[in-house]
ROSE-4610 file (N, C-alpha, C; in Angstrom, 1 decimal, always signed):
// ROSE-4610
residu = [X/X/X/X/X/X/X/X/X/X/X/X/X/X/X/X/X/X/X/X/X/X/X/X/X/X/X/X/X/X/X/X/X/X/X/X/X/X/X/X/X/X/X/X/X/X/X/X/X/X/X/X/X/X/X/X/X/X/X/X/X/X/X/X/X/X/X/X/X/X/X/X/X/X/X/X/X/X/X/X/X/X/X/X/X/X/X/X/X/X/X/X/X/X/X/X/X/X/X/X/X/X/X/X/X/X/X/X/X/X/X/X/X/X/X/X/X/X/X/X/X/X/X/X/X/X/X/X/X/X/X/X/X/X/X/X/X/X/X/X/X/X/X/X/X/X/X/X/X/X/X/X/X/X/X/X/X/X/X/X/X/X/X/X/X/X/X/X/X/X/X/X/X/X/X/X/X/X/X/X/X/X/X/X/X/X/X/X/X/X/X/X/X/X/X/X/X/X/X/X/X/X/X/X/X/X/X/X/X/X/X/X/X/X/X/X/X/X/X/X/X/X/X/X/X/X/X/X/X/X/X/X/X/X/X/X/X/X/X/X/X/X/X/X/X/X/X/X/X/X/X/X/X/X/X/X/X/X/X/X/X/X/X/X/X/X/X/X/X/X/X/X/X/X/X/X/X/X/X/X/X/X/X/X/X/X/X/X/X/X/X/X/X/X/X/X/X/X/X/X/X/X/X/X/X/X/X/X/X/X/X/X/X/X/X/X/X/X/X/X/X/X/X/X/X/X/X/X/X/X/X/X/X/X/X/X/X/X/X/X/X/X/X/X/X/X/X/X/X/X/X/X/X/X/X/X/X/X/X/X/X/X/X/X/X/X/X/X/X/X/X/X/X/X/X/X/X/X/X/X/X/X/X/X/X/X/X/X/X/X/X/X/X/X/X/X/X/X/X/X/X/X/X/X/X/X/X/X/X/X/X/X/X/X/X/X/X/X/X/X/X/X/X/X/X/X/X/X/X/X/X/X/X/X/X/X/X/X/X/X/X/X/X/X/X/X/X/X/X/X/X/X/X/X/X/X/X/X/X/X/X/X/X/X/X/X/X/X/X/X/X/X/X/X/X/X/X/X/X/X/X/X/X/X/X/X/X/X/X/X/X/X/X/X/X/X/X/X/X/X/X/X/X/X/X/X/X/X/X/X/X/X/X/X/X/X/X/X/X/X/X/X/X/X/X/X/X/X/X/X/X/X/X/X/X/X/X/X/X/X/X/X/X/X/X/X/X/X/X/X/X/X/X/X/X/X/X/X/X/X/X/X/X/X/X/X/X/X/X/X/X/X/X/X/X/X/X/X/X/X/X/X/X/X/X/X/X/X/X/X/X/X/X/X/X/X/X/X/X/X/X/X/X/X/X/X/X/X/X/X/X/X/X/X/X/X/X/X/X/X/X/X/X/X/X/X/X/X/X/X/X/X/X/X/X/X]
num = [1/1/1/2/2/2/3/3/3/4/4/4/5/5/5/6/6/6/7/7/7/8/8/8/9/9/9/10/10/10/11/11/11/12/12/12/13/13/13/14/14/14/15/15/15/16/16/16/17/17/17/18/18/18/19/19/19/20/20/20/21/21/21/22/22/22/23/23/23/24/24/24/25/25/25/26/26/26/27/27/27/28/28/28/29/29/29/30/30/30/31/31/31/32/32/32/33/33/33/34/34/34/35/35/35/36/36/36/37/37/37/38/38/38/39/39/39/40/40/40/41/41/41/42/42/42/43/43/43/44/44/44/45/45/45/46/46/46/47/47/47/48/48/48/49/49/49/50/50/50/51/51/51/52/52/52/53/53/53/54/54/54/55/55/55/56/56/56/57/57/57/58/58/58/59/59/59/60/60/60/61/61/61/62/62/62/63/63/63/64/64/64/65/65/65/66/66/66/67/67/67/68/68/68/69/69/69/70/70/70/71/71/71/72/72/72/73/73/73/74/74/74/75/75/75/76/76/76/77/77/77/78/78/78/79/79/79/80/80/80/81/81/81/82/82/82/83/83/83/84/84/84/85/85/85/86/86/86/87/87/87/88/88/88/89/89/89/90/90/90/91/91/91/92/92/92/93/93/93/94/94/94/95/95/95/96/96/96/97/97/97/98/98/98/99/99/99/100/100/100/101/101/101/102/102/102/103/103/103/104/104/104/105/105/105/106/106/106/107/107/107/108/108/108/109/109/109/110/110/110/111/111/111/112/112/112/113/113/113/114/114/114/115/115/115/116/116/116/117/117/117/118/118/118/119/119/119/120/120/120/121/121/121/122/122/122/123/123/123/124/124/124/125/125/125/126/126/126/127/127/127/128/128/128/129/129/129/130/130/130/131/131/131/132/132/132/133/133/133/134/134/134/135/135/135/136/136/136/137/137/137/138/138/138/139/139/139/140/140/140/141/141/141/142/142/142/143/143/143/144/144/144/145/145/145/146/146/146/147/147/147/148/148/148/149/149/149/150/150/150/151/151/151/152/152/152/153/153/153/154/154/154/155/155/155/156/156/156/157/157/157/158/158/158/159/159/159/160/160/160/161/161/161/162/162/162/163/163/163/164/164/164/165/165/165/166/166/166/167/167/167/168/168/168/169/169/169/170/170/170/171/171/171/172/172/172/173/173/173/174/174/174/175/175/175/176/176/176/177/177/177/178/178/178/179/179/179/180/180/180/181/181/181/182/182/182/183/183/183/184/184/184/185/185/185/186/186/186/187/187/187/188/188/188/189/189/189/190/190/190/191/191/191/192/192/192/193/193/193/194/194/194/195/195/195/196/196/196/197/197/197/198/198/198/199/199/199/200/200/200/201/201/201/202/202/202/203/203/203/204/204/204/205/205/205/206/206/206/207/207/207/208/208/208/209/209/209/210/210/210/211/211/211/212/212/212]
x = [+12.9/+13.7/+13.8/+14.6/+15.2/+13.9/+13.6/+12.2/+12.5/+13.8/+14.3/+14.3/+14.7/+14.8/+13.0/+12.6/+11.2/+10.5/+10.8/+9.9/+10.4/+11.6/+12.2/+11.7/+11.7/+10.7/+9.4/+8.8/+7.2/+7.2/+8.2/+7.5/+8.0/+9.4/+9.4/+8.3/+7.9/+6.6/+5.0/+4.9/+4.0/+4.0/+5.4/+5.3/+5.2/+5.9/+5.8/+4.2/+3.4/+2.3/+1.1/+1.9/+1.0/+2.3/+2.9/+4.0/+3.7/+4.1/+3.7/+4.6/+4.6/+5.6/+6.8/+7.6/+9.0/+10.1/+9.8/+10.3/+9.5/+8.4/+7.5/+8.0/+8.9/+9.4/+10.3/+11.7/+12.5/+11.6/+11.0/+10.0/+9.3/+9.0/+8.7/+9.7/+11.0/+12.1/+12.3/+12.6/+12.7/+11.9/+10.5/+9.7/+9.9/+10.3/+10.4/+11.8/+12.4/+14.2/+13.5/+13.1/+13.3/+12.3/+10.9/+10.1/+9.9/+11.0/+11.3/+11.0/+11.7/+11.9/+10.7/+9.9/+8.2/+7.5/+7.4/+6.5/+6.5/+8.0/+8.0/+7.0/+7.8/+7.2/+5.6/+5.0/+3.7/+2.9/+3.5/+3.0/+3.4/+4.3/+4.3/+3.8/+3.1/+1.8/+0.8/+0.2/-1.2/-1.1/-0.5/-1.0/-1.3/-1.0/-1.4/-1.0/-2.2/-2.2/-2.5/-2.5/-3.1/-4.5/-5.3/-6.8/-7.1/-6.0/-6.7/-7.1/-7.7/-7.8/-7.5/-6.5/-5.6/-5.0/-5.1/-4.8/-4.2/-3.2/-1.9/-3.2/-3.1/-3.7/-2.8/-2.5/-1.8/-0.4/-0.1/+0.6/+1.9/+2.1/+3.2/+3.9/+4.9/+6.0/+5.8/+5.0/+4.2/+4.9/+6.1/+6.3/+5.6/+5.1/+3.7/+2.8/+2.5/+2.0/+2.7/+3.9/+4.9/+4.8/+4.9/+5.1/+3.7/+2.9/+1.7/+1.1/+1.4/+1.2/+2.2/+3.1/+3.9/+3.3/+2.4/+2.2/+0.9/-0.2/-1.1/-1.1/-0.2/+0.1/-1.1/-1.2/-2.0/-3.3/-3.8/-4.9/-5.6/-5.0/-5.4/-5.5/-6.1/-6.1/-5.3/-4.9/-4.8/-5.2/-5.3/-5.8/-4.8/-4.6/-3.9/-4.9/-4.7/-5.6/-4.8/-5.0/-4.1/-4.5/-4.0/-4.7/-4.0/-2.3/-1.8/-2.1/-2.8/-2.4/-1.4/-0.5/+1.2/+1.4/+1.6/+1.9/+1.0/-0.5/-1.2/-1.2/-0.4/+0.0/+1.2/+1.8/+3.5/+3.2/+2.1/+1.7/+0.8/+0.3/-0.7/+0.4/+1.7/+2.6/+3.7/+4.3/+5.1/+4.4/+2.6/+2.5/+1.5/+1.7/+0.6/+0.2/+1.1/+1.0/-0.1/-0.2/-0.9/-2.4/-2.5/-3.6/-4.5/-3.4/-4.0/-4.6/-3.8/-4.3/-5.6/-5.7/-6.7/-6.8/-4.8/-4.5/-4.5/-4.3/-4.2/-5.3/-5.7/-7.1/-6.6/-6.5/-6.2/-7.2/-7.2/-8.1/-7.6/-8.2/-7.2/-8.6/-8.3/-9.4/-8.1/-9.1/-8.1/-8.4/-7.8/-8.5/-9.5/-10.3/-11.5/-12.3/-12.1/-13.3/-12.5/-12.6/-12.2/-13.3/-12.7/-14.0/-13.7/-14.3/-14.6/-15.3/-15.9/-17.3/-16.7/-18.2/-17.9/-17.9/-17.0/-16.5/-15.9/-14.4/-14.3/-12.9/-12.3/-10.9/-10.5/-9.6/-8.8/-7.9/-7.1/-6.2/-5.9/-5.5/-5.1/-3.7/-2.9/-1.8/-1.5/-1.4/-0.7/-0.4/+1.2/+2.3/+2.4/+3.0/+3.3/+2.3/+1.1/-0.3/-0.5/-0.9/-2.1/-1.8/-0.6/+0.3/-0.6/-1.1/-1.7/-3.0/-3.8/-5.3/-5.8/-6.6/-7.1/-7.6/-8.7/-9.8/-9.5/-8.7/-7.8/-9.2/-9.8/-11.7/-12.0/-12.0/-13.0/-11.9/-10.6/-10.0/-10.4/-9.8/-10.2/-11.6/-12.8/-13.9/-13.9/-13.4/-13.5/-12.4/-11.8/-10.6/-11.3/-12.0/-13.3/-13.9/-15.1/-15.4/-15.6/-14.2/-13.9/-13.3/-12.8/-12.1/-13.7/-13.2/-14.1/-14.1/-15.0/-15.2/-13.6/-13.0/-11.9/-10.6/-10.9/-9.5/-8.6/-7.5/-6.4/-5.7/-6.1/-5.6/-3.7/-3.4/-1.8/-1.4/-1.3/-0.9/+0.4/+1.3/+2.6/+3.2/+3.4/+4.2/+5.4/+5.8/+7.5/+7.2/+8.1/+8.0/+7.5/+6.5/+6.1/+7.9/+8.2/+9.5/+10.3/+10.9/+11.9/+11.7/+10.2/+9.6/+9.4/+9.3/+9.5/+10.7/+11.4/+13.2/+13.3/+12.4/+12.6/+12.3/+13.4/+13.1/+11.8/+11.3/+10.2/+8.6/+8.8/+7.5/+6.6/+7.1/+6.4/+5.4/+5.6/+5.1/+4.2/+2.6/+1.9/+1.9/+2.5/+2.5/+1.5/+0.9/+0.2/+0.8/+2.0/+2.2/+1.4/+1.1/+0.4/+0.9/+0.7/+1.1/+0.5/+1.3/+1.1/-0.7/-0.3/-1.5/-2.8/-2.8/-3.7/-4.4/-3.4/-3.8/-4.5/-3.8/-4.3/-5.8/-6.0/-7.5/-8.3/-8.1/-9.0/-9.1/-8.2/-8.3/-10.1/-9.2/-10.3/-11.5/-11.9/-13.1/-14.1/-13.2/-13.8/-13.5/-13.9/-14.0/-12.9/-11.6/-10.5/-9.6/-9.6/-7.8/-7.1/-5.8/-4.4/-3.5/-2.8/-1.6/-0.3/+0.8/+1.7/+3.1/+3.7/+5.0/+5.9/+7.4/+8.3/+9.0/+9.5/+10.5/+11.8/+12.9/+13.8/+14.6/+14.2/+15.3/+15.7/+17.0/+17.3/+17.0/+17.2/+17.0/+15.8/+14.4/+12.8/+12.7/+12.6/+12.2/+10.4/+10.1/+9.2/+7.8/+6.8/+5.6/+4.3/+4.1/+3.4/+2.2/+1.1/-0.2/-1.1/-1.2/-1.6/-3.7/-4.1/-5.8/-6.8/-7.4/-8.3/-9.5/-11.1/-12.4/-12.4/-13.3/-13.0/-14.5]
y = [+24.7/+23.5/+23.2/+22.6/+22.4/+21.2/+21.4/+20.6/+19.4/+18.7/+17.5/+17.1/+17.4/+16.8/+16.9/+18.1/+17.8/+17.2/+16.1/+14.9/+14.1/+13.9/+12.7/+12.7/+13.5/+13.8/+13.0/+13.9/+13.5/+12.0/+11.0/+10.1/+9.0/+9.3/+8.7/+8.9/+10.1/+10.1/+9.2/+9.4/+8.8/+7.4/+7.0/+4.7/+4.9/+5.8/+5.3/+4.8/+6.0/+5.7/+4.5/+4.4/+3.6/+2.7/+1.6/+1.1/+0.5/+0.9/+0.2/-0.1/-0.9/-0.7/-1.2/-1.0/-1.8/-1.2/+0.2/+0.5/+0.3/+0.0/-0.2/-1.9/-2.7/-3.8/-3.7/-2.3/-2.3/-1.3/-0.8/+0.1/-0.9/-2.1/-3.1/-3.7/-3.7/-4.7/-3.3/-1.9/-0.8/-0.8/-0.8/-1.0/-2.1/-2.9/-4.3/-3.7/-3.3/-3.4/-1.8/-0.6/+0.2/+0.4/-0.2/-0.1/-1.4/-1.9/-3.2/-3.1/-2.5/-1.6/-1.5/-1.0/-0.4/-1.7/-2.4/-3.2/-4.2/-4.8/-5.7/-4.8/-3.9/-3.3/-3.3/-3.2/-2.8/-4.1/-5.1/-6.7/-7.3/-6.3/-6.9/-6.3/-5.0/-4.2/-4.8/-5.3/-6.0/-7.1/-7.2/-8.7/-10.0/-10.2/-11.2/-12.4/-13.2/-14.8/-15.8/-17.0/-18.4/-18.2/-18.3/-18.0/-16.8/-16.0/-14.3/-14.7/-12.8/-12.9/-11.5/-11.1/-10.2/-9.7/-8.5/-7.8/-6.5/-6.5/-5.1/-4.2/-3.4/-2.3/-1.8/-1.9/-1.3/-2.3/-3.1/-3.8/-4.0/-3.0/-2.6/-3.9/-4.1/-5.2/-6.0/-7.0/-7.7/-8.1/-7.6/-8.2/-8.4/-7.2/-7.7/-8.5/-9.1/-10.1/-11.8/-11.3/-12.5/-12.6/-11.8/-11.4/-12.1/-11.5/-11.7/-13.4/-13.4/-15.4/-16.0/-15.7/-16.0/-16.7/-15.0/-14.9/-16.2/-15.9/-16.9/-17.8/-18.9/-20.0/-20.8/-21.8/-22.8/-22.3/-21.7/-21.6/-20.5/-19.5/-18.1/-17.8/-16.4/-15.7/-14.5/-14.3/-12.9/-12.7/-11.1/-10.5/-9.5/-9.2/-8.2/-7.4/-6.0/-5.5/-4.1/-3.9/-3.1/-2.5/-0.8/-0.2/-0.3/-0.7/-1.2/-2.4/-2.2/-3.9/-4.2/-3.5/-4.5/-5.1/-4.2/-4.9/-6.1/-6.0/-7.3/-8.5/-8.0/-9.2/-10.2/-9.0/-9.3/-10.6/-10.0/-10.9/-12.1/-12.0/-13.6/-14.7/-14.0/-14.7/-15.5/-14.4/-15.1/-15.8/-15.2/-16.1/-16.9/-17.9/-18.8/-19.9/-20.4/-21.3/-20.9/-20.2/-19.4/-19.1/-18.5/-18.3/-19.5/-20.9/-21.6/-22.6/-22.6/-23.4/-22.0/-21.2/-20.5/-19.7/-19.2/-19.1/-17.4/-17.1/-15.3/-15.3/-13.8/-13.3/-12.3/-11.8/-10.6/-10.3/-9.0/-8.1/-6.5/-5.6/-4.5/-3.5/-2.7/-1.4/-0.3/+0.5/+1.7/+1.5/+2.2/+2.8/+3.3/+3.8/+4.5/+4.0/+2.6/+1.8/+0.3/-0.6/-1.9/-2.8/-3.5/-5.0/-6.1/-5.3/-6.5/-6.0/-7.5/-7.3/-6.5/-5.7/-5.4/-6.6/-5.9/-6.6/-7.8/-7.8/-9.1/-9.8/-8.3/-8.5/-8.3/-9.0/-9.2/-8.0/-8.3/-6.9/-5.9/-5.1/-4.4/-3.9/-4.3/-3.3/-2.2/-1.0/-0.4/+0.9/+1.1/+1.7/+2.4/+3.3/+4.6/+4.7/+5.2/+4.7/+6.0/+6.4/+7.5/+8.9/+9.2/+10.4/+10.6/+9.2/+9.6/+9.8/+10.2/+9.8/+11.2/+12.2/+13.3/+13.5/+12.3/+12.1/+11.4/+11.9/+10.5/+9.9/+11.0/+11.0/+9.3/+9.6/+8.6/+7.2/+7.3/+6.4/+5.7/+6.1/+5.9/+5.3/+5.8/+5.0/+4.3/+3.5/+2.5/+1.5/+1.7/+1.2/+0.5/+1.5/+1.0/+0.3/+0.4/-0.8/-2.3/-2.3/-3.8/-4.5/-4.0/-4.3/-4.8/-5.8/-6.3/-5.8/-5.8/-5.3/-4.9/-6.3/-6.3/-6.0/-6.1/-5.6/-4.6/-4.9/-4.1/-3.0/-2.0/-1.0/-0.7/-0.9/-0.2/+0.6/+1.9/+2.7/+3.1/+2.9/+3.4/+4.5/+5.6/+6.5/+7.1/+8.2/+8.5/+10.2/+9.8/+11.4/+12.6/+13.0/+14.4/+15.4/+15.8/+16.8/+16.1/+15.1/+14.2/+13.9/+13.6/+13.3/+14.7/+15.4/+17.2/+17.3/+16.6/+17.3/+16.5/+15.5/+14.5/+15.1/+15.1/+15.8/+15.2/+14.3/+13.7/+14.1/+14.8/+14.9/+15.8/+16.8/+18.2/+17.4/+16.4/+16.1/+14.9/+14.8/+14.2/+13.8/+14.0/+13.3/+14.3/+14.2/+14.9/+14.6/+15.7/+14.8/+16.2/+14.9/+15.8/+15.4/+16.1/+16.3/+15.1/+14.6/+13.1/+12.8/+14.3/+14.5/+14.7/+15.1/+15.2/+13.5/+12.8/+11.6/+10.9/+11.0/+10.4/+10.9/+12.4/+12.7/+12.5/+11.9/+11.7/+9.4/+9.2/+7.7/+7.6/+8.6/+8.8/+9.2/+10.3/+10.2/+9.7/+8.2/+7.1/+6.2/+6.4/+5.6/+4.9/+4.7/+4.1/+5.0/+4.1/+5.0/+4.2/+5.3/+5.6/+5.7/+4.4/+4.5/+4.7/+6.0/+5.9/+5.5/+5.0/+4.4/+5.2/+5.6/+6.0/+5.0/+5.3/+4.1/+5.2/+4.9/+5.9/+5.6/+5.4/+4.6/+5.9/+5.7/+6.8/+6.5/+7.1/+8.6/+9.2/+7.9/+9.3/+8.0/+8.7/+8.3/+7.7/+6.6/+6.0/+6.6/+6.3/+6.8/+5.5/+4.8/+3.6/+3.9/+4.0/+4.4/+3.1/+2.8/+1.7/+2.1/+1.4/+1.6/+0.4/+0.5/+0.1/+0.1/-0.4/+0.6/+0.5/+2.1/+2.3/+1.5]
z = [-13.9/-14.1/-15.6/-16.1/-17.2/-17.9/-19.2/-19.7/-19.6/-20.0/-20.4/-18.5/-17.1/-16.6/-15.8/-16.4/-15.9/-16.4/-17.6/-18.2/-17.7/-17.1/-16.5/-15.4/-14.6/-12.8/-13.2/-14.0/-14.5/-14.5/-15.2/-15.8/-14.5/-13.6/-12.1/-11.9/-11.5/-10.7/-11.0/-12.4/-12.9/-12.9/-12.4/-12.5/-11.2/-10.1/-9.0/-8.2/-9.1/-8.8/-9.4/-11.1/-11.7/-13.0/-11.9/-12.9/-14.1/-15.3/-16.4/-16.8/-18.2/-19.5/-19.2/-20.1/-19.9/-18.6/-18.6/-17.2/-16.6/-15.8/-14.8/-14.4/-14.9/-14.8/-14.1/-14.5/-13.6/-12.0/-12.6/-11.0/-9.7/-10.5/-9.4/-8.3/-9.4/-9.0/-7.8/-7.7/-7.1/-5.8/-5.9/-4.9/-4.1/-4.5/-3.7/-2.8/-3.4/-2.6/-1.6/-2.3/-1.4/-0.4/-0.7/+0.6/+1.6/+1.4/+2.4/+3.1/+4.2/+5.7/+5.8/+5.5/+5.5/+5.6/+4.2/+3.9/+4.9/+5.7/+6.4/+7.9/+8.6/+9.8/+9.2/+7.9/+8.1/+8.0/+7.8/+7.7/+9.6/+9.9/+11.9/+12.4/+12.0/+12.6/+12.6/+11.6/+11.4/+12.0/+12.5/+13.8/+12.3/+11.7/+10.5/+10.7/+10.7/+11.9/+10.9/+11.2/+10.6/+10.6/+9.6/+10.0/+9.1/+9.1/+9.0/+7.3/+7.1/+5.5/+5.8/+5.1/+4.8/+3.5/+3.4/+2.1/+2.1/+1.0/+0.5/-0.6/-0.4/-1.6/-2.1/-3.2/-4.0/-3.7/-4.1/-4.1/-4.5/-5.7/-6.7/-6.7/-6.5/-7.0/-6.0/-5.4/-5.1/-3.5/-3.0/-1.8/-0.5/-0.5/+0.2/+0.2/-0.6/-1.0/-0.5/-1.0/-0.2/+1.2/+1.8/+3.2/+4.1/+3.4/+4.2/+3.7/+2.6/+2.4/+3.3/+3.8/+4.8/+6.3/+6.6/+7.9/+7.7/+6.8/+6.8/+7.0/+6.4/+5.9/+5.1/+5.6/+4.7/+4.7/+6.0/+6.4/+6.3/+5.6/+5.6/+4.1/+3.7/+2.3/+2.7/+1.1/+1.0/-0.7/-0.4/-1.6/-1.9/-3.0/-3.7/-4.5/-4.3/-5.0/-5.4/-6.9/-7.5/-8.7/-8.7/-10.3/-11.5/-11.3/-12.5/-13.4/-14.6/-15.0/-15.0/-15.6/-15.3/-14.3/-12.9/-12.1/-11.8/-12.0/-12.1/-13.0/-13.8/-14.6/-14.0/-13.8/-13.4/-12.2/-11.2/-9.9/-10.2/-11.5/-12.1/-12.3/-13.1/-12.9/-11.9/-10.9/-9.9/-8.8/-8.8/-7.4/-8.5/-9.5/-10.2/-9.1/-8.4/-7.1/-6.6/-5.9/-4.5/-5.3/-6.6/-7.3/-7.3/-8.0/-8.1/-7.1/-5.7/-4.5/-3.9/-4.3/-3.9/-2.7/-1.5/-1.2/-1.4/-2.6/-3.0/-4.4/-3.9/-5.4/-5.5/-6.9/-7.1/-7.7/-7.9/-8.5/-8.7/-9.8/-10.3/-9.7/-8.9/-8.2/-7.6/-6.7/-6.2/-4.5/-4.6/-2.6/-2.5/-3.3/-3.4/-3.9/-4.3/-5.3/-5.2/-3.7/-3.5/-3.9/-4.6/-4.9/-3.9/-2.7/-2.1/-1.0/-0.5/+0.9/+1.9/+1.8/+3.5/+4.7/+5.5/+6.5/+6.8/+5.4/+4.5/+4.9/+5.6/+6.1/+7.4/+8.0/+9.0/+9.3/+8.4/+8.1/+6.7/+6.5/+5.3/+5.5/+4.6/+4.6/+3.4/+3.4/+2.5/+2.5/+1.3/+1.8/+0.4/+0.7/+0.1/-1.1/-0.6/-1.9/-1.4/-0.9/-0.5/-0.9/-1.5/-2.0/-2.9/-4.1/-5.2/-5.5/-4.3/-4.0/-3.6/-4.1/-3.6/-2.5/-2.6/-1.6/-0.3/+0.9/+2.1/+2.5/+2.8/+3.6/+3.1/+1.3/+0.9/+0.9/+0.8/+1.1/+2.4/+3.7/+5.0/+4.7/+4.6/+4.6/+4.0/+2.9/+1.8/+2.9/+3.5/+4.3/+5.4/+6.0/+7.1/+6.7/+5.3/+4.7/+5.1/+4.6/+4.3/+5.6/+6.3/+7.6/+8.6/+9.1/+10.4/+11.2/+12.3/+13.0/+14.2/+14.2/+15.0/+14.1/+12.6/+12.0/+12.3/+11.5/+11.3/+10.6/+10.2/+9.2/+9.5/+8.7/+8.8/+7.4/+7.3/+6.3/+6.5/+5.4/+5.9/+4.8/+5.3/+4.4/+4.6/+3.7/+3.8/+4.4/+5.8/+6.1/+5.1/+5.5/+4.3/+3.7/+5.0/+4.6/+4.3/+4.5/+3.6/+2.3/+2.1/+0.9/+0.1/+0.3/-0.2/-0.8/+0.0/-1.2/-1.9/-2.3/-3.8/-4.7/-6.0/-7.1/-7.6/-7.8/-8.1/-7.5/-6.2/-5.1/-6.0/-6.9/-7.3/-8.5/-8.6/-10.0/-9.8/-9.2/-8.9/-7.6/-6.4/-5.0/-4.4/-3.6/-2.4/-1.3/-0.6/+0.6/+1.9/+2.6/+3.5/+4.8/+6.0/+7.2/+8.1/+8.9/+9.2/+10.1/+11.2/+11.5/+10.8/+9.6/+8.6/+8.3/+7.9/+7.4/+8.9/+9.8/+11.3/+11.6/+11.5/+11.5/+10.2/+9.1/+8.2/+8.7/+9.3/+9.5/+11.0/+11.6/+12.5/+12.6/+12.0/+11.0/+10.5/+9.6/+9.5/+10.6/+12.1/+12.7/+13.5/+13.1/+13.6/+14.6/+16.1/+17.0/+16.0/+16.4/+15.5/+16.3/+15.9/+16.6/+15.6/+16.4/+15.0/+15.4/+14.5/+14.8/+13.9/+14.4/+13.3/+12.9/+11.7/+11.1/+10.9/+11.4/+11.3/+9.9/+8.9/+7.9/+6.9/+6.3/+5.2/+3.7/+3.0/+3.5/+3.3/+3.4/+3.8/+5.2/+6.5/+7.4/+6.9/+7.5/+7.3/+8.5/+8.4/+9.3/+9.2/+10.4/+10.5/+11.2/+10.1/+11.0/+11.4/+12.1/+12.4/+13.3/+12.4/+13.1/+13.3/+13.7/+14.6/+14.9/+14.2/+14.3/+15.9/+16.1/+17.2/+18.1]
């Protein structure tokens, strides 16, 4: 591939996973519009009630965050928890409301290193994260974690082979086989139920878990 468009792949790939900087501004505005479809099905998966405490990992351009302050309302939390600072700054700002009624907490961690209690959450949502994580094993068990006993896991990703013909995939993504991610959820503990999202142009994949 030509150098000039393989620094341009590289550096997609590099915000999609960790948005910074003055493009990482227009990358949020991106995530919000293109993993709509997802983020909404993956916030009606998790059953997310009045009451609950509920939290997006990896959060990117914060609509999840919206979504699930939604479902809560007055009476519930959520957490945002994310390895960008930008994007965590970006979110100190638009939700300052919700910060300051004590409604949402953010915090900057990974999937593999969440600051927060065991057995702390209701639900978890999150979506197209796990591409950038070597370890699914230690993810899933950090996922188990924090989830209650009766919690809700929902991970949502973009078809593996659809996500393969993106010029972008070769350059930091791990995509792996849907079954793969399902038996490392299980592993740590959770049935897996999966749902397709048929949307264009990467069909979506809704894993939805449960400790067993």
């Amino acid at each position: 591939m030509n150098p000039i468009v393989s620094r341009v792949m590289s550096t997609i790939a590099g915000q999609l996973g960790n948005p910074h900087g003055l493009l990482g501004k227009g990358v949020a505005r991106f995530l919000n519009r293109g993993n709509r479809p997802m983020i909404e099905a993956a916030v009606t998966a998790a059953e997310v009630g009045a009451l609950d405490t509920a939290a997006d990992i990896g959060f990117g351009g914060g609509l999840g965050l919206t979504l699930l302050l939604e479902r809560v309302g007055a009476t519930g939390s959520v957490t945002g928890v994310e390895l960008s600072p930008d994007m965590l700054t970006r979110a100190r700002t638009e939700f300052a409301a919700d910060l300051s009624s004590g409604r949402l907490k953010l915090a900057e961690g990974s999937l593999t290193g969440l600051p927060l209690p065991d057995a702390s959450l209701d639900a978890v949502i999150t979506c197209n994260t796990v591409y950038f994580v070597p370890d699914l094993d230690a993810v899933c068990t950090e996922l188990a974690r924090v989830l209650k006993p009766k919690g809700r896991l929902v991970i949502g990703i973009g078809d593996p082979d659809a996500m393969a013909r993106m010029p972008f995939a070769p350059y930091g993504f791990t995509l792996r086989p849907v079954g793969e991610v399902i038996a490392a959820m299980e592993r740590a503990g959770f049935t897996v139920e999966r749902r397709d999202l048929p949307h264009k142009p990467i069909p979506g994949r809704l894993l939805i878990g449960r400790p067993a």
